[in-house]
Each structure stands twice: as C-alpha cells, then as structure tokens.
N, C-alpha and C positions, 0 to 999 in steps of 0.2 A: 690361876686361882683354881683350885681343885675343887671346889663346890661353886664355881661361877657366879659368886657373888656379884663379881662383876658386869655380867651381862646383864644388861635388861630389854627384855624382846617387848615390845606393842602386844599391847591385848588384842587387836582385831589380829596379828599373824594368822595365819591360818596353821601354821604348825604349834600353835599355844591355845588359840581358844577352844577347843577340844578340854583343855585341863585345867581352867580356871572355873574354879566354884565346880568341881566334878567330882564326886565321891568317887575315884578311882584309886589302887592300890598299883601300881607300877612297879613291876618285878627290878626293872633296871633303870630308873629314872635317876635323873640328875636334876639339883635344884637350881633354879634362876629365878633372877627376878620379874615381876610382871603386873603391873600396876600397883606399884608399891606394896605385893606382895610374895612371900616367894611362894614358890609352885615346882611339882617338879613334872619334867617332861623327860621322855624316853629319850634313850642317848641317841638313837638313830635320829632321831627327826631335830636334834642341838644343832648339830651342821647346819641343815637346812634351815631352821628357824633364823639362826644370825645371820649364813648369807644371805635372805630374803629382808633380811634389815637393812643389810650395807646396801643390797641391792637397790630398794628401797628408797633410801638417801641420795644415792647420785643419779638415781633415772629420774627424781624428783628434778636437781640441778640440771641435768640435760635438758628435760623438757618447758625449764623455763629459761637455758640458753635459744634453745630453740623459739623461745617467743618474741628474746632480745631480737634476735637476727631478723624475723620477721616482720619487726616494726619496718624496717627500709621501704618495703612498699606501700608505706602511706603516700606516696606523691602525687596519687591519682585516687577519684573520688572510689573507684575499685578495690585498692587497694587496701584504704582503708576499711571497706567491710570485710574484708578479705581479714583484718587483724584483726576488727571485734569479733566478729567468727571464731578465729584462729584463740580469741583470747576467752572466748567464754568454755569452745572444746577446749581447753587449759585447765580452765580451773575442776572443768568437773571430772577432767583426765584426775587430777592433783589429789582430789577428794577422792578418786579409787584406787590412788596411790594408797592412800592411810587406811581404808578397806579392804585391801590386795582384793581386788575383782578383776576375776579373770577375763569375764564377759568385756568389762567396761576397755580390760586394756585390751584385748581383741579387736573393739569396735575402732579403739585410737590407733592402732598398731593401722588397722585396714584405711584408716584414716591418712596416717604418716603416710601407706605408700600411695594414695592417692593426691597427696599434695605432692609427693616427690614426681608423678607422673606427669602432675599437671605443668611442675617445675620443667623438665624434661625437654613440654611442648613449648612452653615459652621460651628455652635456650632455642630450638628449631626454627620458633615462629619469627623471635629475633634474627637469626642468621637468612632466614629467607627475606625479611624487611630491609636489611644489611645489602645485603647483593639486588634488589629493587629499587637503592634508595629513596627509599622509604620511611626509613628507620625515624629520623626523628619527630617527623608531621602524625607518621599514625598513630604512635606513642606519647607523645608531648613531651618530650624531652629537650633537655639547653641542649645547642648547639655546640657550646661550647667544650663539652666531652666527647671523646671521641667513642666512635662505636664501640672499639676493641676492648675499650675497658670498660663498659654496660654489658658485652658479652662475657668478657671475663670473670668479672663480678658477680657476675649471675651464675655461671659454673660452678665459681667459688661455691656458691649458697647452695646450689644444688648437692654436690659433693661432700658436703659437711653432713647433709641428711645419711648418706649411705651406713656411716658407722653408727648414727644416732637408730635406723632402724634394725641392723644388727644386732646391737647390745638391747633396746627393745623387744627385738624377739626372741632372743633370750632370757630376760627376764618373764616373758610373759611362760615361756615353758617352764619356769623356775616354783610360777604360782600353781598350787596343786587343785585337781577339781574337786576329788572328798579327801579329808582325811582318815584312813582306818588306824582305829585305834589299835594300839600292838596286843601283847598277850599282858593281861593287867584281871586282875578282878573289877567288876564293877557294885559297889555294893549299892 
C-alpha cells in the first residue's frame, strides 16, 4: 500500500509519539495510521516504527511462554513463590511492553539473566545431590523418577532461556533512548 494505510503503529511507539497531535510539517513523511488517526511520520523512522511493533508482539508471547514453562516448579512451597515473583515481574514486564521502556526492559532483561544463572546453579547443585545420593530426600522428590530425567529436564528449561534472552536483547537495543526529530518545520 503506497500510503500505508494499512499499517497501524501503537501510539506510545516511541517512533510515533513524537508526531501525534504535533504541529510539525515533515519534508518526507509518510502517512499511517495511529489511534485511529492518520499521521505522518518520517520515512526513516517507518521501518523502525513497524519492526518495533512486530517486535513487540512476540516478545510479548515469549515472555508469557516463559511464564508457562515456569509454573513446573510449583512442587515445593519455594517454588511456588518463585512463580508469584516470576508472575507479577511478568505482568509489569507486559505493561512496559505496551510503553516500549527501555529502562523497565533493561531491569527484566538483567533479570532473565539472573533467573538463567540461578537456573545454571540448580542443574550443578542437582548433579552434585546426583553423585551424593542425595537427590531425592534433600529435594522432596517421588522416588519414582529417575534422576536423569529431573536432570534433563531441568537442562531442557534452562536452555530454552538462552534464545529467549538473545532475542530480548535485541529487542531492548531495538527501543531508542530519545527520539530526534529529523529536518521538519516545527510550527
């Protein structure tokens, strides 16, 4: 669509609110939509503005994959503080999603990699309970599973974080800290 009707970017974007309700004249602007109104924005910052949308949308869905996966360790009274924790840093993650804060995902991003650390030490702390036979009186776990695949499992989980904070930290370099406006008149 040549006038990008079809796009419609979130008014908080940080590549859009700049231009809404802004008496600015844009030598090279392109129109889109934007709270059910159109607006135009510089063509360099269109790219950016949409893929910070898409972006947007599936770090949203990673990070409440990431919550799925985290319920498993409700099986101790630990663990499940560990999710209401995990679930309330979620929602207010969710809420700086729709603000694109940079700060907020910084604080999460430092966050992920400290659950992924802490994850790390529990595969360790398992593997040395493992070879102590110890495994399942200090953990409280059935009998009936076998270590290897409480170890494994747990790898699994740990592992799936890797690419979740990759693509996280990409995005967060995605979110800009100001925007400068281009060469436009401001009237």
């Amino acid at each position: 669509d040549p006038l990008n009707m079809n796009t419609y970017l979130h008014p908080n974007n940080p590549y859009v609110k700049p231009y809404i309700h802004n008496s600015i004249i844009i030598y090279d602007g392109i129109p889109v939509i934007s709270n059910n109104d159109t607006i135009i924005i510089p063509k360099q910052y269109l790219y950016l503005a949409i893929k910070i949308e898409e972006q947007s949308c599936y770090i949203r869905l990673c990070i409440i994959f990431d919550l799925m996966i985290n319920i498993i360790y409700c099986y101790i009274l630990y663990g499940v503080i560990y999710v209401i924790i995990n679930s309330i840093v979620v929602i207010i993650t969710l809420c700086n999603t729709y603000t694109y804060s940079k700060n907020g995902m910084r604080i999460y991003f430092y966050y992920q990699l400290l659950i992924f650390m802490l994850k790390c030490t529990l595969i360790l702390y398992m593997i040395y309970l493992s070879h102590n036979n110890t495994f399942y009186n200090t953990l409280y776990i059935n009998t009936s599973t076998h270590t290897f695949f409480i170890i494994t499992g747990q790898c699994f989980i740990t592992i799936i974080q890797i690419p979740f904070l990759i693509y996280l930290h990409k995005y967060y370099k995605l979110i800009p800290n100001i925007i400068c406006l281009p060469n436009s008149i401001i009237l």
